[in-house]
C-alpha positions in Angstrom: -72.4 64.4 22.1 -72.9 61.0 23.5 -71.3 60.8 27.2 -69.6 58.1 28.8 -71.5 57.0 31.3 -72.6 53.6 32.4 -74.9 52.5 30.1 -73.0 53.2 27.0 -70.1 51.2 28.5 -72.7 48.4 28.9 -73.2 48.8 25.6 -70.0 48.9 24.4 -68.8 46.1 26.4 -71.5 43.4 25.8 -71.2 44.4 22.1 -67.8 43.1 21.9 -68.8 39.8 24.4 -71.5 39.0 22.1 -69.1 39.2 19.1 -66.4 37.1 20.9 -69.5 35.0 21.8 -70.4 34.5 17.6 -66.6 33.8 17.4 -66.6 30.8 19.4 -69.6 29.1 18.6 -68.2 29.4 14.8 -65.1 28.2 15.7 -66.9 25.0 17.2 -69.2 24.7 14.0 -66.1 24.5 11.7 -64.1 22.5 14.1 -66.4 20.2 16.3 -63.6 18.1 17.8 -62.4 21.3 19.7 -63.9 21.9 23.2 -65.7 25.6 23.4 -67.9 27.2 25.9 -69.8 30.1 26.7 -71.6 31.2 30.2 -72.5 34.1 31.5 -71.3 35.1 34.6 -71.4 38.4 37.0 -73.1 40.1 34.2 -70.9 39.6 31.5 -69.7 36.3 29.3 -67.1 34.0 29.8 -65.8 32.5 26.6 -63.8 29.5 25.9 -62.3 28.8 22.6 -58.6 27.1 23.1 -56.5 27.7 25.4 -54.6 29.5 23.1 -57.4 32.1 21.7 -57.5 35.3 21.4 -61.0 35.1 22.2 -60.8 33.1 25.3 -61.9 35.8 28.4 -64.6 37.0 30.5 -66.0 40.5 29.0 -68.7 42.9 30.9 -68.1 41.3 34.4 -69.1 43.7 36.8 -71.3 46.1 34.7 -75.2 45.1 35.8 -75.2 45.1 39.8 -73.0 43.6 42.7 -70.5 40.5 42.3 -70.7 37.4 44.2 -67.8 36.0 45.8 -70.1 32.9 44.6 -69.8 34.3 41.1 -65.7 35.0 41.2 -65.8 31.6 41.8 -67.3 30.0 39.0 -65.7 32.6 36.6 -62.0 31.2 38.3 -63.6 27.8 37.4 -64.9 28.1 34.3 -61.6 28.6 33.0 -59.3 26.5 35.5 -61.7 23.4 34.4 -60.6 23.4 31.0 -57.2 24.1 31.6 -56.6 28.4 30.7 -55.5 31.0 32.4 -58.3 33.0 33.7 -58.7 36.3 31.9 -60.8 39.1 32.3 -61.7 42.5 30.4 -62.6 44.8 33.3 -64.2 48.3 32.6 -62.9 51.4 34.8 -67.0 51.9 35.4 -67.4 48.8 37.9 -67.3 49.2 41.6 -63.9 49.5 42.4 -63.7 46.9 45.3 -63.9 44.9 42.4 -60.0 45.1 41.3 -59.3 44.8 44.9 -60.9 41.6 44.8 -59.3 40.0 42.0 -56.2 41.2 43.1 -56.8 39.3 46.5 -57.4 36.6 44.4 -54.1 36.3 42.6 -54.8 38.2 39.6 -52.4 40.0 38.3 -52.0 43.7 35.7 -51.6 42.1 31.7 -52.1 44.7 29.9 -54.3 48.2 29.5 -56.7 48.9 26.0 -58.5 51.8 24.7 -61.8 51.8 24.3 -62.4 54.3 21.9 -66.3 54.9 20.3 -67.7 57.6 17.5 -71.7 58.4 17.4 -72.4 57.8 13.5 -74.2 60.1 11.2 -75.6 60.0 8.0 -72.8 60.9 6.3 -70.5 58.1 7.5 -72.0 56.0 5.3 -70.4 57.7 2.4 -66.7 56.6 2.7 -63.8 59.3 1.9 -61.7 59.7 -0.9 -58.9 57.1 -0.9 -55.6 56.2 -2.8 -57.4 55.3 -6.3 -55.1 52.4 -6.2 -56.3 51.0 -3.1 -59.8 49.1 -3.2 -61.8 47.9 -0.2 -64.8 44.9 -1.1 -66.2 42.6 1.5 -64.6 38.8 0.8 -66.6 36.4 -0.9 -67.8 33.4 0.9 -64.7 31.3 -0.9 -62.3 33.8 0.3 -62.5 32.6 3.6 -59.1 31.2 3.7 -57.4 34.1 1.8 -58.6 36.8 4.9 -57.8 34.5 7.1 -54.1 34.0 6.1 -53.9 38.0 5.2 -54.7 39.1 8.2 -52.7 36.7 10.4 -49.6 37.5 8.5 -50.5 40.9 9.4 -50.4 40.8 12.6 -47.0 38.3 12.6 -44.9 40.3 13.9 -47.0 40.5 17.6 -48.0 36.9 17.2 -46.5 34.3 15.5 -49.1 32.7 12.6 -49.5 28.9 13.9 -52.2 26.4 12.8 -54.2 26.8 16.2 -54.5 30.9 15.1 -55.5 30.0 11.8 -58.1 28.3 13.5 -59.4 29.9 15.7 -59.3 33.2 13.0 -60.7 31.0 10.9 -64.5 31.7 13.4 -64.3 35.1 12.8 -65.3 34.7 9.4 -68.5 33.3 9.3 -69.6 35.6 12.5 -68.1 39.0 11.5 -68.2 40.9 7.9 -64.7 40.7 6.8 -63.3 43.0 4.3 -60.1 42.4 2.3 -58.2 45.5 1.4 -56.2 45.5 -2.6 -53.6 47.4 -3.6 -53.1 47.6 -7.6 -54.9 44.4 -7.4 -53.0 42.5 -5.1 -54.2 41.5 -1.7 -52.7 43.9 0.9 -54.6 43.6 4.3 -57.8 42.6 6.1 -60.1 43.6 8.6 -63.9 42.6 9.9 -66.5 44.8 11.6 -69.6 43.2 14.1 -72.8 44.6 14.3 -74.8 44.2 17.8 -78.0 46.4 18.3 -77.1 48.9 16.3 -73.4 49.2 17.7 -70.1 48.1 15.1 -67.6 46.8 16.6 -64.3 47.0 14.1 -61.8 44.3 14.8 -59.3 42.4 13.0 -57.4 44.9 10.5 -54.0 44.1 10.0 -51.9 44.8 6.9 -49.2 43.1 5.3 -46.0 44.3 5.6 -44.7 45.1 2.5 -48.1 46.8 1.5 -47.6 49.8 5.1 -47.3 53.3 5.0 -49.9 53.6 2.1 -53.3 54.1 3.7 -54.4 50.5 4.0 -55.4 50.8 7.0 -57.5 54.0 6.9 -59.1 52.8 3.6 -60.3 49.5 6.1 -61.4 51.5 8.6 -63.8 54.1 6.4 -65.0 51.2 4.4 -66.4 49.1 7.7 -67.7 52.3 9.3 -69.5 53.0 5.8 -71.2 49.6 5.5 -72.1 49.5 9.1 -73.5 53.2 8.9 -75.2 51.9 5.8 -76.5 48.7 8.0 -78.3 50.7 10.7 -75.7 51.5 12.9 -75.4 54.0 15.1 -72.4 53.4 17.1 -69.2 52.6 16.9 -66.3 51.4 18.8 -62.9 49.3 18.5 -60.1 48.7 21.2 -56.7 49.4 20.3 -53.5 49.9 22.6 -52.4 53.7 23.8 -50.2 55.7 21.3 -50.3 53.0 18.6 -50.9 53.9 14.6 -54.5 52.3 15.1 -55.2 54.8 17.7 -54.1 58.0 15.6 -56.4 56.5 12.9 -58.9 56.2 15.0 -58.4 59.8 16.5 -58.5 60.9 13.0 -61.9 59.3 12.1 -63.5 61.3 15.0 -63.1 58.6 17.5 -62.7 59.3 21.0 -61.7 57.2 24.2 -64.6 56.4 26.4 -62.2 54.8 28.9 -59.2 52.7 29.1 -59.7 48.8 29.9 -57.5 46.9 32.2 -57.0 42.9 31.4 -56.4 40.4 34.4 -55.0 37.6 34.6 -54.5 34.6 36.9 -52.3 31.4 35.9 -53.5 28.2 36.4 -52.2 26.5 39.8 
């Protein structure tokens, strides 16, 4: 059994800040007229994609020693200078003046995230029987636009599909493996999975609405976790919100929660 301790949070966490990391700096290749950055700060990365993006936060702050006031400050900055919110992922395994801190600060409770992780073996990279009408294929390099769109739509109903979304999904692409997910043929959802020293990171997978209730979803998930298995990795983890379907999927692929994450939030001035 792997334990939750420490360093597999540090793992887990600076997994996902590298992949947000890869995000961004696709995002900027693609679309060079849009201001991103990336620093890393108190241990972890801040990342700036649009003020808009899903990506734009600080991960892993926290988790490799003591926090400067000094550092709080240019995290605050890093963000206020380019006109966002400052956001930040913060694990349950930092010191715990840390919260206090923030909260002094004038940041504020946005929402809470499972973490949830699974040690892989061998036999993950076989995946399990599925629907025989349901077929799961990484997209093509010309299908870049076509997962895009999918998965967007997918996730509609939580946020609204706008050009600045499509863009910024748009990065994902290049730095992830994205996977489309067909039913009889037709395109019914989407989903990606990161690889970082030897740890997946599954992200992404949405399904379309009319295609739900039919295993998409599950037929995503073993699919990633087989290629990644099949890749070299021995870890895996993805974040989903308590009590949701994605969580019972998850629960039901072995998966368990390693903690539950809190994000902060302070508005601009």
């Amino acid at each position: 059994m792997e334990f939750v301790d420490l360093n597999l949070a540090r793992r887990l966490e600076m997994a996902e800040a590298q992949a947000c990391r890869a995000c961004a700096e696709a995002f900027h290749q693609q679309h060079p007229e849009f201001a991103v950055a990336v620093e890393e700060i108190a241990g972890g990365f801040a990342v700036f994609a649009g003020v808009d993006s899903p990506v734009t936060q600080a991960i892993g702050v926290g988790l490799h020693g003591d926090v400067r006031d000094a550092d709080l400050d240019r995290l605050q900055d890093f963000f206020s200078s380019r006109g966002a919110a400052a956001a930040v992922e913060l694990c349950p395994l930092v010191e715990m003046s840390l919260y206090e801190r923030f909260a002094k600060r004038g940041f504020h409770l946005l929402e809470v995230s499972d973490v949830l992780f699974k040690k892989l073996a061998p036999s993950d990279g076989h995946a399990r029987a599925t629907p025989s009408n349901i077929v799961v294929r990484r997209a093509a390099p010309d299908e870049a636009q076509l997962w895009t769109k999918t998965v967007a739509e997918g996730f509609a109903e939580h946020n609204p599909v706008t050009q600045a979304i499509l863009d910024v999904m748009a990065g994902f692409f290049p730095a992830a493996h994205c996977f489309l997910a067909l039913v009889n043929g037709s395109v019914a959802g989407g989903g990606a999975v990161s690889t970082r020293g030897g740890v997946c990171g599954l992200f992404g997978a949405s399904t379309l609405p009319e295609f739900r209730g039919r295993g998409v979803q599950m037929a995503l998930l073993q699919a990633r976790i087989a290629w990644a298995t099949a890749q070299g990795c021995h870890l895996a983890v993805s974040i989903t919100q308590p009590g949701s379907a994605s969580h019972r999927n998850m629960e039901r692929q072995g998966f368990r929660t390693a903690y539950t994450r809190t994000k902060l939030i302070r508005a601009l001035s």
